[in-house]
Biopython code that builds the backbone (N, CA, C, O; Angstrom):
import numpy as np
from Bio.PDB.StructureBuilder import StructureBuilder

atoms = [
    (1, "UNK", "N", (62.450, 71.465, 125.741)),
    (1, "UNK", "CA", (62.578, 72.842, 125.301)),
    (1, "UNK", "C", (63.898, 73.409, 125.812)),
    (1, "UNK", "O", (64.173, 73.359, 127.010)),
    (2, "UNK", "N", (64.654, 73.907, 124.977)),
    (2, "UNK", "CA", (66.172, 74.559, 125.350)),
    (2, "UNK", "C", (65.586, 76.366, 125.276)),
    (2, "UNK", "O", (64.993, 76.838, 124.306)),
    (3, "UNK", "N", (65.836, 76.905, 126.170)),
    (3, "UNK", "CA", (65.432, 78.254, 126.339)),
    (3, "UNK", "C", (66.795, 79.117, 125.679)),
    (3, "UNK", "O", (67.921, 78.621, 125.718)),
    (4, "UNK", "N", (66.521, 80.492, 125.063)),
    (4, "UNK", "CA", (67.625, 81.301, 124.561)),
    (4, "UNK", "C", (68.613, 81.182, 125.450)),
    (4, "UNK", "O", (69.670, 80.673, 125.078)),
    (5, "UNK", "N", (68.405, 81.762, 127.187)),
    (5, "UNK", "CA", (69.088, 81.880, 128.258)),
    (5, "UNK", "C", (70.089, 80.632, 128.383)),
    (5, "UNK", "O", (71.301, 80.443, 128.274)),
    (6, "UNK", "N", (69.231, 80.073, 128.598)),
    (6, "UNK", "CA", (69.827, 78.402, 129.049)),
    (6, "UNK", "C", (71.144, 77.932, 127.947)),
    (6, "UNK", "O", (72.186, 77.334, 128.215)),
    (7, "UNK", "N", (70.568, 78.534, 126.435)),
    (7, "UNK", "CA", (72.035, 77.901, 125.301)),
    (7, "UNK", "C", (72.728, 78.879, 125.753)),
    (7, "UNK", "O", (73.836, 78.359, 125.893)),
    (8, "UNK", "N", (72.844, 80.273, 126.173)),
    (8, "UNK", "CA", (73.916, 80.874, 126.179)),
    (8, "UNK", "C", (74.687, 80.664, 127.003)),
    (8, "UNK", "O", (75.829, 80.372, 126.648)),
    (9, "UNK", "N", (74.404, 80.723, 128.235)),
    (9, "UNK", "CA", (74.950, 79.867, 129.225)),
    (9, "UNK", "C", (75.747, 79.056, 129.063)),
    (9, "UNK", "O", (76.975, 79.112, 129.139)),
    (10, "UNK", "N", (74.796, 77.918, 128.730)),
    (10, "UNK", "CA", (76.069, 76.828, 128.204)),
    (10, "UNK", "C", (77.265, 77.195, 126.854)),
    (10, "UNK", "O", (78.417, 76.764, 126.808)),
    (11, "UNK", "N", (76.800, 77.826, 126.142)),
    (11, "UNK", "CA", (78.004, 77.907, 124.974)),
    (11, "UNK", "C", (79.065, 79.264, 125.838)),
    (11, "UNK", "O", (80.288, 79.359, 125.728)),
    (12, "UNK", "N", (78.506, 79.830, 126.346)),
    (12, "UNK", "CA", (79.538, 80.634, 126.958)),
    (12, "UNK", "C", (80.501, 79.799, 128.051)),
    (12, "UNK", "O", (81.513, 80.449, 128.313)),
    (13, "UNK", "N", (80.445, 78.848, 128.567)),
    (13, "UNK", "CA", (80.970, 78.588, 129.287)),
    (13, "UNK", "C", (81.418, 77.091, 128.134)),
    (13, "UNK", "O", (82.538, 76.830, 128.573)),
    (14, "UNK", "N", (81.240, 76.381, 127.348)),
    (14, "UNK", "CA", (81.767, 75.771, 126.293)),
    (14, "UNK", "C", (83.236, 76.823, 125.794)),
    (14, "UNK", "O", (84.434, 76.584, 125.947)),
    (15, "UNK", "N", (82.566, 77.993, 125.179)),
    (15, "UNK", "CA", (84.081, 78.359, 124.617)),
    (15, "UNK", "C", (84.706, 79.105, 125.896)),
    (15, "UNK", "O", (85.560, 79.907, 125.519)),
    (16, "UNK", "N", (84.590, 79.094, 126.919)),
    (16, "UNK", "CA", (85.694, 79.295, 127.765)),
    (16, "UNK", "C", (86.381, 77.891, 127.886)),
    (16, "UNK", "O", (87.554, 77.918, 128.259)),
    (17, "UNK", "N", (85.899, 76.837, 127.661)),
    (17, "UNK", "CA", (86.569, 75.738, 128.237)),
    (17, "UNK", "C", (87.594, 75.152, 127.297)),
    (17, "UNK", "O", (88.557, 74.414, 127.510)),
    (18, "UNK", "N", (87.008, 75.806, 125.966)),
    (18, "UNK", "CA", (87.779, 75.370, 124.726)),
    (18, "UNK", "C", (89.223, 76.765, 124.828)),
    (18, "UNK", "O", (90.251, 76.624, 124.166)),
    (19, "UNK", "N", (89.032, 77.819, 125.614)),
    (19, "UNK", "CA", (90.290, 78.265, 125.381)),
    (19, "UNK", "C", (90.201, 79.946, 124.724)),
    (19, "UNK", "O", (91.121, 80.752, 124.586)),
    (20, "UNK", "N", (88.435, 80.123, 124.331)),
    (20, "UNK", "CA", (88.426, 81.235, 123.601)),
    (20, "UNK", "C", (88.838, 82.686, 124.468)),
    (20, "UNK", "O", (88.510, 82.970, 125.620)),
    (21, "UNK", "N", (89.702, 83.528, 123.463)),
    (21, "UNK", "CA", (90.365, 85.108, 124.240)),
    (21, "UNK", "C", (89.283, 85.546, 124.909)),
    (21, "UNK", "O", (88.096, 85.355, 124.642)),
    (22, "UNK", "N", (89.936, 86.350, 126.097)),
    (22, "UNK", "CA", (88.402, 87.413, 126.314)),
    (22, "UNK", "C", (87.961, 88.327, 125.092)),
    (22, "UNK", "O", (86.790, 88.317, 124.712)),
    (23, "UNK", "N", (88.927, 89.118, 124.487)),
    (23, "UNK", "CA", (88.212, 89.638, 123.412)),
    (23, "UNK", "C", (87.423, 89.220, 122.464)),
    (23, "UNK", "O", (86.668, 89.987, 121.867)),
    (24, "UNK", "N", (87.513, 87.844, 122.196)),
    (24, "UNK", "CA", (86.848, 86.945, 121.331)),
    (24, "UNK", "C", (85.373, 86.998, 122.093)),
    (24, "UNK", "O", (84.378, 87.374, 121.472)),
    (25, "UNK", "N", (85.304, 86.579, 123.534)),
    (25, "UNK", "CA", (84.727, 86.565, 124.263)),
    (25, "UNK", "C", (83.846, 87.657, 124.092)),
    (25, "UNK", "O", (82.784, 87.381, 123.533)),
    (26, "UNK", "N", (84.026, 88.831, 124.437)),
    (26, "UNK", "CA", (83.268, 90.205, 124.113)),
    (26, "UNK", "C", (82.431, 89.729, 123.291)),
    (26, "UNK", "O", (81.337, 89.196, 123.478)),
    (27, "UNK", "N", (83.210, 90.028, 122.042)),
    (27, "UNK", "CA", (82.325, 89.687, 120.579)),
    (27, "UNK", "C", (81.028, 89.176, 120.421)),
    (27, "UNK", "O", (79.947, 89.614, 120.026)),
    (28, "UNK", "N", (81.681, 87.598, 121.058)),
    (28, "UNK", "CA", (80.482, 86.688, 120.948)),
    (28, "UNK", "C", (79.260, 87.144, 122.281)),
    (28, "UNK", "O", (78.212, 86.545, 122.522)),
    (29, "UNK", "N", (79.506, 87.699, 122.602)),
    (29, "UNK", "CA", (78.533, 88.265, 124.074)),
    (29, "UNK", "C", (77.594, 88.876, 123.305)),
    (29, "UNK", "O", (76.452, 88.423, 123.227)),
    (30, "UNK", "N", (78.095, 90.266, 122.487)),
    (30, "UNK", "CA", (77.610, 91.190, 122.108)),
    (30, "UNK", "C", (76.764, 90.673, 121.212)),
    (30, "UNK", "O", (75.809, 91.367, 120.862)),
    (31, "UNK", "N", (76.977, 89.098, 120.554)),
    (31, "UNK", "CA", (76.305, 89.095, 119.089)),
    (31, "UNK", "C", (75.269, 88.265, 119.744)),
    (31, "UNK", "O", (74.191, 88.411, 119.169)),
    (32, "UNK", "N", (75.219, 87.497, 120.682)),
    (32, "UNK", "CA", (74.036, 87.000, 121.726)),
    (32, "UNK", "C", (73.042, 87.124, 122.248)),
    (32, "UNK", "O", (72.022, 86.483, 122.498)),
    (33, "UNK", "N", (73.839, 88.889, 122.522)),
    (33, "UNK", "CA", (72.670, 89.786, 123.640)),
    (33, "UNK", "C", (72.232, 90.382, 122.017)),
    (33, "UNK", "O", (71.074, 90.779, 122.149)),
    (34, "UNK", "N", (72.520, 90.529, 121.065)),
    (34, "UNK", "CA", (71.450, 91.110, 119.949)),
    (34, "UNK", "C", (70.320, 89.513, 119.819)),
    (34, "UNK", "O", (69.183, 89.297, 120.240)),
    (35, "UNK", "N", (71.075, 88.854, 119.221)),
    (35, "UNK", "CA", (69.979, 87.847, 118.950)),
    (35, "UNK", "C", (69.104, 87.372, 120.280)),
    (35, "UNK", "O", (68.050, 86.819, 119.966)),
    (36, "UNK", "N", (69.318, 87.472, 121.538)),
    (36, "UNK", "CA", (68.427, 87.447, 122.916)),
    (36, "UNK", "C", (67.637, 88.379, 122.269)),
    (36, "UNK", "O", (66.599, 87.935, 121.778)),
    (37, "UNK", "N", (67.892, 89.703, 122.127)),
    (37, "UNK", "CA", (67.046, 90.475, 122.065)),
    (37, "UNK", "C", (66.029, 90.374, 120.842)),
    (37, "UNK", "O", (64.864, 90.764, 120.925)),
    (38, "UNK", "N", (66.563, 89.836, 119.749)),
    (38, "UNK", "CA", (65.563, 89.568, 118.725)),
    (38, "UNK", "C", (64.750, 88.501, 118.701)),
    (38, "UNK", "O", (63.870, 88.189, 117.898)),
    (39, "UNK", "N", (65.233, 87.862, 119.888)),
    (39, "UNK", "CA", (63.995, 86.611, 119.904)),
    (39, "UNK", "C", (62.877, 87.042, 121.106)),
    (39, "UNK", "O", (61.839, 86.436, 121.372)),
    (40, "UNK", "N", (63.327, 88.098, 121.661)),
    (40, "UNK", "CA", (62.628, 88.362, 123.122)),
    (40, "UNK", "C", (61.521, 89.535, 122.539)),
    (40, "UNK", "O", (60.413, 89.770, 123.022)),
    (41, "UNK", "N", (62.326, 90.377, 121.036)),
    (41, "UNK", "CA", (60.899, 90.834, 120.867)),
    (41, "UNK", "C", (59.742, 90.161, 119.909)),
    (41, "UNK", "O", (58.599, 90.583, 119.731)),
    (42, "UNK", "N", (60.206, 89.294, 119.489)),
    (42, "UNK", "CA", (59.129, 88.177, 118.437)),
    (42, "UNK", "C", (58.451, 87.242, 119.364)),
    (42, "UNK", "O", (57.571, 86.468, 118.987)),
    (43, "UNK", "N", (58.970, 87.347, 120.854)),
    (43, "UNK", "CA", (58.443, 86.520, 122.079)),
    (43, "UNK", "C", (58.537, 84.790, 121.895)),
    (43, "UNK", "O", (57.757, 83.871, 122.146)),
    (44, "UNK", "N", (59.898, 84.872, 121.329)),
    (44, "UNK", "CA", (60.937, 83.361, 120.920)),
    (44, "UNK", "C", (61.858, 83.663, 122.122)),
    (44, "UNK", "O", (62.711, 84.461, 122.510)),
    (45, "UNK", "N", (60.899, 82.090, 122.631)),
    (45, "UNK", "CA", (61.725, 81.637, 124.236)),
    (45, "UNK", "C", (62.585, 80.658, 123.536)),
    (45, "UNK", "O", (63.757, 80.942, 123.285)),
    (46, "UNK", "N", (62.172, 79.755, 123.276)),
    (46, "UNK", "CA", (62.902, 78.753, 122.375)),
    (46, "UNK", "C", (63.797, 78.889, 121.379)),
    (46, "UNK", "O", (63.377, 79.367, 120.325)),
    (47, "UNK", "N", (65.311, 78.482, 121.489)),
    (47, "UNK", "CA", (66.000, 78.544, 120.001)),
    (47, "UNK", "C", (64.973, 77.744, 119.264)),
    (47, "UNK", "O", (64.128, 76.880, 119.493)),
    (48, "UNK", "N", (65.652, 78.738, 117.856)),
    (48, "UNK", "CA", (64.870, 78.472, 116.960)),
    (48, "UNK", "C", (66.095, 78.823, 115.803)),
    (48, "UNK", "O", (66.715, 79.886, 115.819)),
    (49, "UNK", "N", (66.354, 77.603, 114.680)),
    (49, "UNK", "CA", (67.466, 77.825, 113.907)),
    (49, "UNK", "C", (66.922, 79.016, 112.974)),
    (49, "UNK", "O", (67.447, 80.127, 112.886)),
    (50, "UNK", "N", (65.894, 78.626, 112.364)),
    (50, "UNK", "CA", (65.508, 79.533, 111.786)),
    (50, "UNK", "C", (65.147, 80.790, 111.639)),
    (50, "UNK", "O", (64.960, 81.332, 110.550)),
    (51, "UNK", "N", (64.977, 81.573, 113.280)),
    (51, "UNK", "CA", (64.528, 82.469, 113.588)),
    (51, "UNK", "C", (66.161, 83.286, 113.925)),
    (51, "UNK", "O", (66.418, 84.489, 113.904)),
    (52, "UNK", "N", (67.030, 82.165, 114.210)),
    (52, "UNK", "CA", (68.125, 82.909, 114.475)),
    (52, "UNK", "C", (69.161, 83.175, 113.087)),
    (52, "UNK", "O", (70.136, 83.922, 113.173)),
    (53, "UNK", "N", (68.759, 82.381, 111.687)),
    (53, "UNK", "CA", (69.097, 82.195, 110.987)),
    (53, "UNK", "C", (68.444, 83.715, 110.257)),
    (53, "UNK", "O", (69.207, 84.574, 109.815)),
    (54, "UNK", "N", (67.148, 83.840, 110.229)),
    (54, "UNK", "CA", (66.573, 85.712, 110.384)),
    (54, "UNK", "C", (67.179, 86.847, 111.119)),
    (54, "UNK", "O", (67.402, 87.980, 110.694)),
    (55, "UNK", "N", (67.363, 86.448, 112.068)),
    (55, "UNK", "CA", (68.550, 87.553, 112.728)),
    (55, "UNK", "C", (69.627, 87.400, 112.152)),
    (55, "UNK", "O", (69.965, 88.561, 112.382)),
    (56, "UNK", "N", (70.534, 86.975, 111.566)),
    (56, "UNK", "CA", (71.998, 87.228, 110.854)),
    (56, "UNK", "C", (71.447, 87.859, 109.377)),
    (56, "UNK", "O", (71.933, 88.932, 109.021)),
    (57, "UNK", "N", (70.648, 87.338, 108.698)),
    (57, "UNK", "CA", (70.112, 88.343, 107.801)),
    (57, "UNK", "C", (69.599, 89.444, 108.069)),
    (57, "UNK", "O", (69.876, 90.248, 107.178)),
    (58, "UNK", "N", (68.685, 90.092, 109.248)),
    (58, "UNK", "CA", (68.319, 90.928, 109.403)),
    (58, "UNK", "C", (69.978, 92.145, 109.966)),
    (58, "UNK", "O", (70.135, 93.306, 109.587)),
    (59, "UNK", "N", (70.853, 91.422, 110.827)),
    (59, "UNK", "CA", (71.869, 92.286, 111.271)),
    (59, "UNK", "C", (73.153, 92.826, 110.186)),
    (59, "UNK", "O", (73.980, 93.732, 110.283)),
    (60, "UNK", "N", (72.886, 91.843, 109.173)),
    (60, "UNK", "CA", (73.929, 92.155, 108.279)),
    (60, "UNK", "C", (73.844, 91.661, 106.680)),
    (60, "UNK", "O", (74.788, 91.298, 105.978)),
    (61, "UNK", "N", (72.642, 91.742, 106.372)),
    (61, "UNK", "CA", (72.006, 90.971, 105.218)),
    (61, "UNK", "C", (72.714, 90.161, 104.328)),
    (61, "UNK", "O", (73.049, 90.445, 103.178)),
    (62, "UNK", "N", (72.934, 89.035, 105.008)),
    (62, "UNK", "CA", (74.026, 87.760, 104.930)),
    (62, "UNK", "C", (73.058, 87.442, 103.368)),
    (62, "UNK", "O", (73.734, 87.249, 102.357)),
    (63, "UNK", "N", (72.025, 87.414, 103.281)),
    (63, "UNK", "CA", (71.617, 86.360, 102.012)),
    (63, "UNK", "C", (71.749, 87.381, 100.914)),
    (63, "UNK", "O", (71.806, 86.951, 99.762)),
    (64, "UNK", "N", (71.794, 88.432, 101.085)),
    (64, "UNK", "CA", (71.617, 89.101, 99.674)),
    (64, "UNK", "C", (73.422, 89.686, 99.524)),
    (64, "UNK", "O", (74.025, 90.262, 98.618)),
    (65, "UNK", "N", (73.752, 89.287, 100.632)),
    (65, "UNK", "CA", (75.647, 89.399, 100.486)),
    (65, "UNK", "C", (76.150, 87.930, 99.946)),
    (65, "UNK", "O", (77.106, 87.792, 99.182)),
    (66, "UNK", "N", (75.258, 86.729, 100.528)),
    (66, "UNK", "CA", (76.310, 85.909, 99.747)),
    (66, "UNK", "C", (75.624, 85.783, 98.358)),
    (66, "UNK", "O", (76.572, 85.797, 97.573)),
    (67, "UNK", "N", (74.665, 85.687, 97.759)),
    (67, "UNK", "CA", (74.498, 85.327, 96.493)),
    (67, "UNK", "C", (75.261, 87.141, 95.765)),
    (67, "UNK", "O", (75.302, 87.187, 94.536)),
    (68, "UNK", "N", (75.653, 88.117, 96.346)),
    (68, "UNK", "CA", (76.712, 88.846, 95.178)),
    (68, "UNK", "C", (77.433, 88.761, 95.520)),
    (68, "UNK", "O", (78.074, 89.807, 95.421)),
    (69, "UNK", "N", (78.139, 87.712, 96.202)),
    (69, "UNK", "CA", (79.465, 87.192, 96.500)),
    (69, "UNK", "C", (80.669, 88.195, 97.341)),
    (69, "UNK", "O", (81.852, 88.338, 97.032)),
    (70, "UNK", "N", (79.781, 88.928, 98.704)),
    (70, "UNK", "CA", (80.175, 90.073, 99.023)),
    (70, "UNK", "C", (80.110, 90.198, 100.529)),
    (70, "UNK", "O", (79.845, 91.197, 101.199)),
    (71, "UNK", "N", (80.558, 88.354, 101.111)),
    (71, "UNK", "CA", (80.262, 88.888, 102.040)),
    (71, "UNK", "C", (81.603, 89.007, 102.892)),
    (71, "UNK", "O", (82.661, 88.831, 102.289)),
    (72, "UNK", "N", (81.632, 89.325, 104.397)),
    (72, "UNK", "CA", (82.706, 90.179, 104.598)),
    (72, "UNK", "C", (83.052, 89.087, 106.035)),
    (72, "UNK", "O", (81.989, 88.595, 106.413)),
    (73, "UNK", "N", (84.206, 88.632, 106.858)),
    (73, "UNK", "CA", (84.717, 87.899, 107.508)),
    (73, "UNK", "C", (83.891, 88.202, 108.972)),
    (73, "UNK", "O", (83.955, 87.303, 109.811)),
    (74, "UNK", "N", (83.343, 89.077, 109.213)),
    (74, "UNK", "CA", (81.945, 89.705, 110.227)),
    (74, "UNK", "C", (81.107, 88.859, 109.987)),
    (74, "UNK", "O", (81.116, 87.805, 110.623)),
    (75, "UNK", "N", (80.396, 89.046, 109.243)),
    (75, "UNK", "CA", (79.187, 88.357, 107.609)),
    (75, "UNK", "C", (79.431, 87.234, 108.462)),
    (75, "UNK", "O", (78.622, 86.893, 109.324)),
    (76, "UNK", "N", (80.499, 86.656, 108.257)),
    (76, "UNK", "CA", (80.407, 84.796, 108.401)),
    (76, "UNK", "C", (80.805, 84.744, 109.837)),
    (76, "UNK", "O", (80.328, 83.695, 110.271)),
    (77, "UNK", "N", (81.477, 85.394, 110.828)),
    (77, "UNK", "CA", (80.973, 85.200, 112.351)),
    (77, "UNK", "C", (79.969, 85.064, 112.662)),
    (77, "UNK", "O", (79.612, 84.145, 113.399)),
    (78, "UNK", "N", (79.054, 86.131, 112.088)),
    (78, "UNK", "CA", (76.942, 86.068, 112.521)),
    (78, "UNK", "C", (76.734, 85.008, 112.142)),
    (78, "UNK", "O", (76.005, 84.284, 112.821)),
    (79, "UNK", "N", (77.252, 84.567, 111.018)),
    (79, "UNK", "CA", (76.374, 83.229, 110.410)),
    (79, "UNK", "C", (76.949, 81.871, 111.608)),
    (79, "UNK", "O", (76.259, 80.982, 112.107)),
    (80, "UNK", "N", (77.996, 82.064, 111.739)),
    (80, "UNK", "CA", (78.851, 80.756, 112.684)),
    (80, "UNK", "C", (77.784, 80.623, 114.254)),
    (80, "UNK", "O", (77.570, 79.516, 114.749)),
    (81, "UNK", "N", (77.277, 81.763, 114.797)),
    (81, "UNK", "CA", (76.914, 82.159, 115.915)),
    (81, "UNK", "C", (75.247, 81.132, 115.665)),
    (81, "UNK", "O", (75.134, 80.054, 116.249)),
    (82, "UNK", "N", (74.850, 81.319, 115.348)),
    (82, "UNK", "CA", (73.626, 80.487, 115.147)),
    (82, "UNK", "C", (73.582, 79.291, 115.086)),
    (82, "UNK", "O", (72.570, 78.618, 115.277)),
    (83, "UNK", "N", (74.737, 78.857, 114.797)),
    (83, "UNK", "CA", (75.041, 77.177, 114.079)),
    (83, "UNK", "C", (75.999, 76.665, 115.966)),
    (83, "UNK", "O", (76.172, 75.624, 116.600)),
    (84, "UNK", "N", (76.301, 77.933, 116.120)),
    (84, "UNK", "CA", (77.246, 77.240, 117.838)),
    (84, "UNK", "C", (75.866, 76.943, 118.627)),
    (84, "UNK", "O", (75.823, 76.064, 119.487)),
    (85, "UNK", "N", (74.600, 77.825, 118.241)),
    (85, "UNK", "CA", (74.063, 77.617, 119.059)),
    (85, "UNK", "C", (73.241, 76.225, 118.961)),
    (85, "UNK", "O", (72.799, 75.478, 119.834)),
    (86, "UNK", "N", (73.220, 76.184, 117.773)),
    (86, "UNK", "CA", (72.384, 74.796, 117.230)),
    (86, "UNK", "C", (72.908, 73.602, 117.267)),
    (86, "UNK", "O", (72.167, 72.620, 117.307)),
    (87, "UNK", "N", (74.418, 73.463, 117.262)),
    (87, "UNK", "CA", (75.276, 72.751, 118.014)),
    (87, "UNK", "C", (75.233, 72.502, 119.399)),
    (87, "UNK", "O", (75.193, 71.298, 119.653)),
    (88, "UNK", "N", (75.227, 73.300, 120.443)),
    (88, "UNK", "CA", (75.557, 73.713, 121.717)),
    (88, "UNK", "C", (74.259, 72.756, 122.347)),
    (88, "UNK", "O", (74.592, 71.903, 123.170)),
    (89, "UNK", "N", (73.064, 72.846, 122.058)),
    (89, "UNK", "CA", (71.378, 72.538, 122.029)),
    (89, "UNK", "C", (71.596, 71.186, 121.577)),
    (89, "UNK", "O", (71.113, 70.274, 122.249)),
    (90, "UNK", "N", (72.314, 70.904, 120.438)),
    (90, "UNK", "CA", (71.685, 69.441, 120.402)),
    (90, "UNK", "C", (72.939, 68.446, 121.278)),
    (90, "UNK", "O", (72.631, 67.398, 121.845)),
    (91, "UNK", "N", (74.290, 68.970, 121.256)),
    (91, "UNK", "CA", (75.309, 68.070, 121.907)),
    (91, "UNK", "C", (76.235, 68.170, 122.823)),
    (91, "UNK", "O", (77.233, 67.475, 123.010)),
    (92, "UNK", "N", (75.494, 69.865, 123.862)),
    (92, "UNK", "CA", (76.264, 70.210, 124.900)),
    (92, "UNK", "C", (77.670, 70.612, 124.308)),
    (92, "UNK", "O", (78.287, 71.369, 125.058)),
    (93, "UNK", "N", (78.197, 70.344, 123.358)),
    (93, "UNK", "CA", (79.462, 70.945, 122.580)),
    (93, "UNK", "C", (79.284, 71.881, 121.376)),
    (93, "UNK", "O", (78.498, 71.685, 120.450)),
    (94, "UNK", "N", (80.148, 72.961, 121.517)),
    (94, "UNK", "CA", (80.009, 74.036, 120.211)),
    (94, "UNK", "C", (81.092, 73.742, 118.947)),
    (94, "UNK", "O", (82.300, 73.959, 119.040)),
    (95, "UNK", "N", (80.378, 73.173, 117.672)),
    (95, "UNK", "CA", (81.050, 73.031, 116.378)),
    (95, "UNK", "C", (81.092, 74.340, 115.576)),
    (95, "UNK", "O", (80.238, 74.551, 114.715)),
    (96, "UNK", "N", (82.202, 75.344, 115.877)),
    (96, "UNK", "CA", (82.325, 76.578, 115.396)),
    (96, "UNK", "C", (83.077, 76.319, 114.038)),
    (96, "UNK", "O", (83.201, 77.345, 113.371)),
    (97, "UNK", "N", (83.507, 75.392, 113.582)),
    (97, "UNK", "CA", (84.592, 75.113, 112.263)),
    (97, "UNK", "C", (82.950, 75.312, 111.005)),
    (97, "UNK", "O", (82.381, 74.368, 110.457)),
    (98, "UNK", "N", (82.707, 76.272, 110.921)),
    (98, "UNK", "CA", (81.660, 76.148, 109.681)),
    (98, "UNK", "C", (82.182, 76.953, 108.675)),
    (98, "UNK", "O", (82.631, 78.054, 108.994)),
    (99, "UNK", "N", (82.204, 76.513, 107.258)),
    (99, "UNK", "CA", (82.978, 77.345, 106.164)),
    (99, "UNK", "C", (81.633, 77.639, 105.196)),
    (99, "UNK", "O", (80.736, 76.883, 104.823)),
    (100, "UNK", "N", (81.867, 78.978, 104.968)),
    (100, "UNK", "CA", (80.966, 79.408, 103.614)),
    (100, "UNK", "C", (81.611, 79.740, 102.786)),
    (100, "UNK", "O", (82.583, 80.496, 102.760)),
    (101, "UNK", "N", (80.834, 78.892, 101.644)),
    (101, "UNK", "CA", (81.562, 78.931, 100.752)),
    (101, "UNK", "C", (80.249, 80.173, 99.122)),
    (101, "UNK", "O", (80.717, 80.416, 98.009)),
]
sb = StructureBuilder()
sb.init_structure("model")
sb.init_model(0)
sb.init_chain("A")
sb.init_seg("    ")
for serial, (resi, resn, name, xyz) in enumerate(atoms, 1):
    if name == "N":
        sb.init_residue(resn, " ", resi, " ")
    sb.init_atom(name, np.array(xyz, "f"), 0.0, 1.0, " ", f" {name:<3s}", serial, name[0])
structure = sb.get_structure()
């Protein structure tokens, strides 16, 4: 079991090692401590792709933005943030290069 706490941890200290700005840094904090918080009130200890894949729709309604082809360079950070984490969980390394197309 990989706990919410436990991936952030590690991916936070992954993209420091890779080089990421502090301001970048911020960002990704801020979009963390929302999805912590949306798994802490559904009482999701465990990542969960899918549940975090609900939080980027719920924060910025990624699915009904990309099928009208509307979504916005924000839009696809939330979406990247779920996938570092699902990365981070299965190979101790974060694969942030994800393109939507």
């Amino acid at each position: 079991m990989t706990t919410v706490s436990a991936l952030v941890s590690g991916l936070d200290a992954e993209l420091r090692r890779l080089g990421y700005k502090d301001a970048t840094m911020v960002w990704y904090r801020g979009c963390w401590r929302r999805m912590q918080n949306f798994f802490a009130a559904r009482g999701v200890e465990e990542f969960s792709l899918d549940a975090a894949t609900a939080w980027v729709d719920e924060a910025c309604g990624f699915c009904g933005k990309e099928q009208a082809g509307s979504l916005r360079p924000n839009d696809i950070y939330l979406f990247r943030s779920p996938r570092c984490w699902a990365s981070t969980r299965r190979t101790g390394r974060c694969c942030v290069a994800i393109t939507v197309r």
